[in-house]
C-alpha positions as CSV (number, residue, x, y, z in Angstrom):
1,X,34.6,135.0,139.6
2,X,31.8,134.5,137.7
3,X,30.2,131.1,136.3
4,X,31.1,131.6,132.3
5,X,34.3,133.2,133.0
6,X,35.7,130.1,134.9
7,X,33.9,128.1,132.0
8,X,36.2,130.1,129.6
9,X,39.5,129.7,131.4
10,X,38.8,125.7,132.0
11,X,38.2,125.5,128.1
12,X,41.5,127.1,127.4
13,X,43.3,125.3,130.1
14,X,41.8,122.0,128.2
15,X,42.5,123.1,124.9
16,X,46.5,124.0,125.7
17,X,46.9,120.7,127.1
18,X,45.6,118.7,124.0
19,X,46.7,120.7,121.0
20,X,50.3,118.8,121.7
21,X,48.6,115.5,122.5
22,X,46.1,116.4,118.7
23,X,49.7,117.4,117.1
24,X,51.5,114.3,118.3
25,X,48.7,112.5,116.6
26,X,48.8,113.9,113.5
27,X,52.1,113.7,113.1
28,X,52.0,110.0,114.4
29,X,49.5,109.5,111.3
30,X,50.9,111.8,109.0
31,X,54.6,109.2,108.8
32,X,52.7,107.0,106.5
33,X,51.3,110.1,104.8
34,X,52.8,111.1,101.1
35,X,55.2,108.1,101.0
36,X,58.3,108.4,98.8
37,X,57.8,106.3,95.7
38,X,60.2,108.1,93.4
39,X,64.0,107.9,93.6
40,X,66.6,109.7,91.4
41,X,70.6,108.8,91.5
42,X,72.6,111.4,90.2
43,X,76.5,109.7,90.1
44,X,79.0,108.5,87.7
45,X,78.0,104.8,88.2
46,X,81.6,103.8,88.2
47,X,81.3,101.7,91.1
48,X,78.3,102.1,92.6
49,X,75.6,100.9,91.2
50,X,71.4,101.9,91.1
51,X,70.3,98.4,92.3
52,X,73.0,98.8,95.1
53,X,71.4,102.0,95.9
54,X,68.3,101.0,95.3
55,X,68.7,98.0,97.8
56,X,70.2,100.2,100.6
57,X,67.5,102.6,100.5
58,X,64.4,100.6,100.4
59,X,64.1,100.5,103.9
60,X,63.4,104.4,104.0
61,X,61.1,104.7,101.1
62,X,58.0,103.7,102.5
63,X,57.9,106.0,105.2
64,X,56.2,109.3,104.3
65,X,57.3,112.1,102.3
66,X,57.9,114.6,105.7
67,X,58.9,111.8,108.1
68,X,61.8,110.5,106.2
69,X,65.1,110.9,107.7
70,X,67.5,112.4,105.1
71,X,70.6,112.5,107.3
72,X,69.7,108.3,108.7
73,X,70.0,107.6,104.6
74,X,72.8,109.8,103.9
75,X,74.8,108.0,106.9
76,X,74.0,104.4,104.9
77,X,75.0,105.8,101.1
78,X,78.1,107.6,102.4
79,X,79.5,103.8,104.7
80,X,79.6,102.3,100.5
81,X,83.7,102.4,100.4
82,X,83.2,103.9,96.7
83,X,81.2,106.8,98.0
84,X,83.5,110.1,98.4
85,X,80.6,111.8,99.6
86,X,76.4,112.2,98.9
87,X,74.0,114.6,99.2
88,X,69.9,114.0,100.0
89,X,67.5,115.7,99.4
90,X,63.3,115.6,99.3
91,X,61.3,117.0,96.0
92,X,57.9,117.0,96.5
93,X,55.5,115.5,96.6
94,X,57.3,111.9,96.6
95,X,60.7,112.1,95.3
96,X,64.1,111.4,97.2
97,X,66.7,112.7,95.4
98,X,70.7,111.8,95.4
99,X,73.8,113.4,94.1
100,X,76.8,110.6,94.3
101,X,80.4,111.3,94.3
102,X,82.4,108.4,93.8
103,X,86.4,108.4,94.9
104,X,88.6,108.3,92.0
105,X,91.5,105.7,92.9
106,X,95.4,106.9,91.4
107,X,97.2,104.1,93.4
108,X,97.3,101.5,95.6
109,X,98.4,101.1,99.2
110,X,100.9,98.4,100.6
111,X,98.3,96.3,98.0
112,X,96.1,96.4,100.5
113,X,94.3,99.3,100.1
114,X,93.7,102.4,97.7
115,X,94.3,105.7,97.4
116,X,92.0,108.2,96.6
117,X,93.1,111.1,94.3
118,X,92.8,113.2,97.1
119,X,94.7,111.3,99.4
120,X,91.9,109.6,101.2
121,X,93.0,105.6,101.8
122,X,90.1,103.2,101.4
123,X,89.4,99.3,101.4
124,X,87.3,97.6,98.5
125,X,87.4,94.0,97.6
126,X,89.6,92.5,95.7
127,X,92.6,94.7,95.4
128,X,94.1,93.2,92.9
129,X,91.8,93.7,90.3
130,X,93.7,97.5,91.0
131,X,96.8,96.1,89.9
132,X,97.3,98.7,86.9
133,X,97.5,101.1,89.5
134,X,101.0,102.6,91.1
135,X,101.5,100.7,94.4
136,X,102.9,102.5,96.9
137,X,104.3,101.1,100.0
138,X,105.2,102.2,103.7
139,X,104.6,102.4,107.8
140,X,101.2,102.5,108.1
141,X,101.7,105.6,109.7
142,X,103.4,107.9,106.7
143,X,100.9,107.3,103.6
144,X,100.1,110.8,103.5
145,X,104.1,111.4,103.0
146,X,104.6,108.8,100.7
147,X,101.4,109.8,98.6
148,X,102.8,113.3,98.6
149,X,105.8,112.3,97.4
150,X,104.5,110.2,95.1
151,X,102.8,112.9,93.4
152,X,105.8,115.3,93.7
153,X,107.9,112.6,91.9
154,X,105.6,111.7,89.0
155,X,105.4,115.4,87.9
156,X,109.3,115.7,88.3
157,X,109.2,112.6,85.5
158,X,106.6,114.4,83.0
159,X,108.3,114.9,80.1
160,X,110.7,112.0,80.3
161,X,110.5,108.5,78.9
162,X,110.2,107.3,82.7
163,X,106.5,105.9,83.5
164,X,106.7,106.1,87.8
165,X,104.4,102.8,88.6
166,X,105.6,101.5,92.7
167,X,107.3,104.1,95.0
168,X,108.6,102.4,98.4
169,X,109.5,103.9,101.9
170,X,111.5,101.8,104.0
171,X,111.4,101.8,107.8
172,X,114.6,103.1,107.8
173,X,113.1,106.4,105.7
174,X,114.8,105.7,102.5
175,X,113.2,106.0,99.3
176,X,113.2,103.7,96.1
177,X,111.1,104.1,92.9
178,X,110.0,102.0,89.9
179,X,109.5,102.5,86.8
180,X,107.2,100.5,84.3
181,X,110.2,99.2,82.4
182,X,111.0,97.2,86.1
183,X,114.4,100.0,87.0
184,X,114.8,100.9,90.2
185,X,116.1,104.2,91.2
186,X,117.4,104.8,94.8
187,X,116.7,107.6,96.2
188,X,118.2,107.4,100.3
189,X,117.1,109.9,102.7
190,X,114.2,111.6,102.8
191,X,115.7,115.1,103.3
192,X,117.5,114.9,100.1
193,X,115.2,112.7,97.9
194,X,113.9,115.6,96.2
195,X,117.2,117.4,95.5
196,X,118.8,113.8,94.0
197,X,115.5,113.2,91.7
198,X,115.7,116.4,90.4
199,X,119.3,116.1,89.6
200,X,119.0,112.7,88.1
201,X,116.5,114.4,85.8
202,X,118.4,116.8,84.3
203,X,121.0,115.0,83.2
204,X,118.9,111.3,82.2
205,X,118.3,112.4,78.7
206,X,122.2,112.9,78.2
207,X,123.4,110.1,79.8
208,X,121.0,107.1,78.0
209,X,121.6,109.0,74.7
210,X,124.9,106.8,74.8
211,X,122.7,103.4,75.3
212,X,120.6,101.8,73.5
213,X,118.7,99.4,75.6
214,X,117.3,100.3,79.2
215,X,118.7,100.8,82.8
216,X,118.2,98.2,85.7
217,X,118.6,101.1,88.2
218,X,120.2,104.0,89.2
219,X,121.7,104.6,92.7
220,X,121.1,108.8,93.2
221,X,122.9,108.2,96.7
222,X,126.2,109.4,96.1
223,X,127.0,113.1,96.8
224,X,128.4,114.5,93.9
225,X,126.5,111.9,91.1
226,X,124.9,108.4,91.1
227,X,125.3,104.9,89.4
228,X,124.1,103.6,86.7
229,X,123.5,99.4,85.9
230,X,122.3,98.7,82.1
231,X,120.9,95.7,80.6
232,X,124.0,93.9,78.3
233,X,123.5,93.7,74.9
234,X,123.8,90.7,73.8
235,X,126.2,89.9,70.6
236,X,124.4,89.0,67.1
237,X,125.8,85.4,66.3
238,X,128.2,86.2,63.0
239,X,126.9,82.7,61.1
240,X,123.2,83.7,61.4
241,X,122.5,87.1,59.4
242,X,118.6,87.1,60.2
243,X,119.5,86.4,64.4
244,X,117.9,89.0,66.7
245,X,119.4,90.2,69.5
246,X,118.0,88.8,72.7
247,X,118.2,90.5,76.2
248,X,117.8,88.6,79.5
């Protein structure tokens, strides 16, 4: 083998081992290169706030435009308890860009918690700012059935003067609502909660035409009807014409 044909192969022998070492280089130089100095937030801004955002993301904005880890900041944004879920993205030449979903609570959970509107149960501070919300209590281990059945008994009362705000499962899997004006309605069983709420329904509007003040509760656990306790109305003193009448 000649002289300048051994020189050739040694050169390209040489030059295959330190294009990865040159490329390793360049990229170690190029992570400070093009650094992100732009951030757009794209979210409703209910509960999570730009300087919140801001503040988490800091840490990633001085690295280079091609070097920053998208899915490291998506991890961070997404932990936020408020975040449903984010999506990151680069727009060059130095922009980071966000798109926030924030979870939309519809009640509270044992008031410990809250409930998403899609069922997802999340912990913020200070629950009881929440307390406007339905609370909703139960074993840890069946919020998804008593969420479910919350929902399915809120739409049964559309349509009726009966505001669903607390709906309880006891260990013993028996139901019990509340209503905003502080009733309670028994439901029993789980297997026939549905059936007696329905039936209740129907026949509400008729039966508290008769009354004119409101119901302390109604006990649905009877087979062929329920029970009914209403507030007393209280008797307008005879020697006082301009008396009100006055309910416990």
């Amino acid at each position: 083998m000649s002289t300048s044909v051994r020189l050739v192969i040694w050169t390209l022998a040489t030059a295959l081992v330190a294009l990865p070492v040159v490329g390793v280089l360049c990229g170690w130089f190029a992570v400070n290169r093009w650094p992100v100095t732009q951030l757009i937030v794209q979210a409703p801004f209910r509960h999570v706030g730009v300087e919140q955002l801001r503040a988490l993301i800091w840490p990633y904005l001085g690295r280079g435009f091609l070097a920053l880890n998208l899915d490291q900041v998506e991890h961070v944004v997404a932990a936020l308890p408020w975040v449903a879920s984010v999506e990151v993205s680069r727009r060059w030449p130095d922009t980071l860009f966000l798109r926030v979903h924030e979870r939309m609570p519809v009640a509270r959970w044992n008031n410990a918690q809250l409930v998403s509107r899609h069922g997802v149960l999340f912990s913020v501070p200070h629950v009881a700012r929440y307390s406007w919300l339905p609370n909703l209590c139960g074993p840890e281990g069946d919020m998804s059935d008593v969420f479910d059945f919350y929902l399915h008994a809120r739409h049964v009362l559309l349509g009726t003067p009966l505001k669903l705000v607390g709906l309880g499962l006891s260990d013993r899997g028996s139901w019990t609502l509340r209503t905003a004006s502080g009733a309670r309605i028994m439901l029993g069983e789980r297997k026939l909660a549905a059936a007696r709420l329905h039936r209740f329904v129907g026949v509400y509007a008729q039966v508290s035409a008769g009354h004119r003040v409101r119901f302390v509760y109604a006990d649905l656990r009877y087979t062929n009807g329920f029970a009914m306790k209403w507030l007393p109305v209280a008797p307008v003193s005879a020697g006082h014409p301009h008396s009100q009448t006055r309910f416990p």
